[in-house]
C-alpha positions, 0 to 999 in steps of 0.5 A: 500500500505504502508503495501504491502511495508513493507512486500516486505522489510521483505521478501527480507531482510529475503531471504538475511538472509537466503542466508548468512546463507546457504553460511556460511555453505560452507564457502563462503562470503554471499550477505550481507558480500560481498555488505558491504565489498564494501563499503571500498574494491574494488567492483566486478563492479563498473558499476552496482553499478553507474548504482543502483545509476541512478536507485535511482536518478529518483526520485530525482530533477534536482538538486539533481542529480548533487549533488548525482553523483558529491559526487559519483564521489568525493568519489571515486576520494578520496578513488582512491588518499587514495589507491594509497598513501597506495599502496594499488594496486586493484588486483581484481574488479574495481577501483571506485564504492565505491562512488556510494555505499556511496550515496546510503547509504547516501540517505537512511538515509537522506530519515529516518531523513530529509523526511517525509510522502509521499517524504520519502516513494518514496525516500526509494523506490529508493534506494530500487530499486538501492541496490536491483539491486546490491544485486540481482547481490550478491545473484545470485553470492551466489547461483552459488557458492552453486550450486557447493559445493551442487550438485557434478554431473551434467546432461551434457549428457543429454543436449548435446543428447537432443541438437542434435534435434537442430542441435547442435548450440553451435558447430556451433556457437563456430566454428563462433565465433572463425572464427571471430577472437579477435574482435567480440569475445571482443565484444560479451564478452562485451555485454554478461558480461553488461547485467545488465548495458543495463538492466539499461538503459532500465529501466532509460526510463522506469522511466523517469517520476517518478520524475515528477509523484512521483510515480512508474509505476505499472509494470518495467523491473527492477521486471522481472529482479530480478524476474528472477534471484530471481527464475532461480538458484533454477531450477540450483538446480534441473537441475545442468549442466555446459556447453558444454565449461567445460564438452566437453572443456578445460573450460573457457578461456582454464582453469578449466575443462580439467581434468574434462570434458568428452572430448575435442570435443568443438566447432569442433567435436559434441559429438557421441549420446549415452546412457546418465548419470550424471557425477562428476565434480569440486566443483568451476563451477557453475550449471548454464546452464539450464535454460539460465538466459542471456538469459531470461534477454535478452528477458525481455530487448527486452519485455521492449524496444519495447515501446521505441524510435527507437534507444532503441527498436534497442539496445534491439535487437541487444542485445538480438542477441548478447547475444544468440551468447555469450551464445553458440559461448563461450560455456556457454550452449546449444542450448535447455538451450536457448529454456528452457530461453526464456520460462522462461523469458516469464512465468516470465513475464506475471505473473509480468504482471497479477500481476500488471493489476490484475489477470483474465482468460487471464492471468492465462490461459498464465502463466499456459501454460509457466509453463506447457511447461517449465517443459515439456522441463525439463522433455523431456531433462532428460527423452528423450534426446536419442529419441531427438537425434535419431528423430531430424526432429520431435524433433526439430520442436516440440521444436521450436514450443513449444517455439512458442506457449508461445511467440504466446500467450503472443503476443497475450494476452498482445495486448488484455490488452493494453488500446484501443484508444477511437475514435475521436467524429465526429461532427454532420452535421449541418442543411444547410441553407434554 
């Protein structure tokens, strides 16, 4: 197991290297450049970096983590005061997180120098666990921005003929979104922008006994999380594509892709059917539609918290409904970028799974099938986009059932993996008394 750790560490640290090095070739901050700026400027999020900090102090005691988020909180509360005597005004990012950083660290080298055998294994594994959740985040924002300086034309057309097979919903969603005014629009912007946040907290209930157990569960949402955003930007790489806001729009918050964008046509007029091509757009906007990866990571968030308390399994759902109302009411993807994510997620997923549990028929059968029909929904969007949109009642259907089949199966193989409940020992009758 100790040798199965090391080589995890040497591979993600290895990735690392090689993301830092392929973003110095575009001048670009790499994952590691930027995480270690944050340990002095202002962090991009500060939430996500308190929320790698909870992560890290499930395997810490009561009292530990008093003392871990109160040295957090006295950090940035000195860092704040250190600032504002400098007039050092935070013009990007938030203003605290640095402190949550620094335990972090901090808990790394206590666990090198003042923890042995297996108490420094399992702490190091937690502040693996809370840093891997925050370089996840860096790497991802590495890979956007690579998308863009490699790939200067994307697949916008093909999406937008092969969306109408389904009707066109990010249209018709945006119309809703904007109908439902500044409110519902801050609130689904929220939701959609926190997603790692309620990944945390889904998480946190995963690992509550870790503490107590001393020792990790085999399988946890915070796995399918990195693996998802590990996996999805190379399929950017491939299938470099925009959005409907950018290509058909006037760009995000009105700005950045009006000079680049075929039309004006989103979210009140749907693009005509025509013959599809590649288009030139900026080198800023990142490729990263499809597959919808919000929307993959609200699938995994739903997945984990089905085996949680009402409220949890709730808050699953409504964030798994409110993130596929942000994605298309702000015209961040297509409908079929959707579809393509929650097939994605689910692939993901029961491979994690057949992993953890050990692989057997079952579960090669269901990571084959998710594979083979995700990149038959990549090969259909680039080389059937017209005769989607020319046949949407039969397109459609057969979209949608696709996608049915793979949540089917994993539905029904993972129930055949849980263990099943023994039945209680009846007690023999006794003899009646003669």
């Amino acid at each position: 197991m100790a040798v199965l750790w090391v080589t995890a560490g040497v591979a993600v640290l290895g990735f690392l290297v090689a993301m830092e090095i392929a973003a110095r070739r575009y001048d670009l901050p790499g994952p590691m450049t930027t995480q270690a700026q944050e340990v002095v400027f202002a962090p991009k999020s500060g939430f996500l970096l308190y929320g790698g900090m909870a992560l890290m102090m499930v395997v810490l005691t009561r009292r530990e983590r008093f003392i871990a988020a109160g040295a957090a909180i006295g950090i940035d509360i000195v860092i704040f005061l250190v600032r504002w005597v400098a007039d050092a005004r935070v013009t990007e990012g938030h203003p605290f997180g640095n402190g949550a950083l620094w335990v972090m660290l901090g808990s790394a080298v206590i666990a090198v120098t003042r923890r042995t055998g297996r108490e420094r294994a399992l702490l190091l594994k937690g502040v693996g666990l809370g840093l891997l959740l925050v370089a996840g985040r860096k790497t991802g924002d590495t890979w956007l921005l690579i998308t863009a300086k490699t790939r200067p034309t994307v697949l916008d057309p093909y999406l937008a003929a092969a969306d109408h097979a389904l009707g066109n919903p990010s249209w018709m969603v945006g119309r809703i979104v904007e109908a439902m005014g500044p409110i519902g629009a801050h609130v689904l912007d929220y939701v959609y922008i926190q997603l790692p946040v309620a990944a945390v907290v889904v998480s946190l209930y995963q690992l509550r006994k870790v503490a107590v157990e001393r020792r990790f569960p085999r399988h946890h949402l915070v796995r399918t999380f990195l693996a998802i955003g590990l996996l999805g930007p190379a399929i950017y790489m491939i299938f470099p594509v925009v959005g409907p806001i950018f290509a058909y729009g006037t760009g995000a918050f009105g700005t950045g892709g009006e000079h680049w964008a075929l039309a004006d046509l989103w979210p009140h007029t749907p693009p005509p059917i025509s013959a599809p091509h590649s288009m030139p757009f900026d080198e800023l906007t990142p490729r990263n539609c499809m597959p919808s990866l919000h929307t993959a990571w609200a699938t995994a968030i739903f997945i984990h918290s089905r085996q949680g308390p009402r409220v949890l399994r709730f808050a699953g759902m409504f964030w798994l409904v409110a993130t596929l109302g942000a994605t298309l009411g702000f015209g961040y993807h297509y409908g079929v970028d959707l579809v393509a994510g929650v097939v994605f997620a689910l692939t993901i997923e029961a491979a994690l799974r057949s992993l953890a549990r050990g692989w057997d028929r079952s579960g090669t059968q269901l990571v084959a099938h998710g594979a083979v029909v995700f990149a038959a929904l990549l090969v259909a969007y680039r080389y059937l986009p017209v005769e989607m949109a020319g046949h949407p009642w039969v397109f459609g259907p057969l979209l949608l059932l696709a996608m049915g089949s793979v949540i089917h199966g994993y539905v029904r193989t993972t129930r055949l993996w849980e263990p099943k409940a023994a039945p209680a020992l009846q007690p023999e009758p006794q003899p009646e008394p003669v």
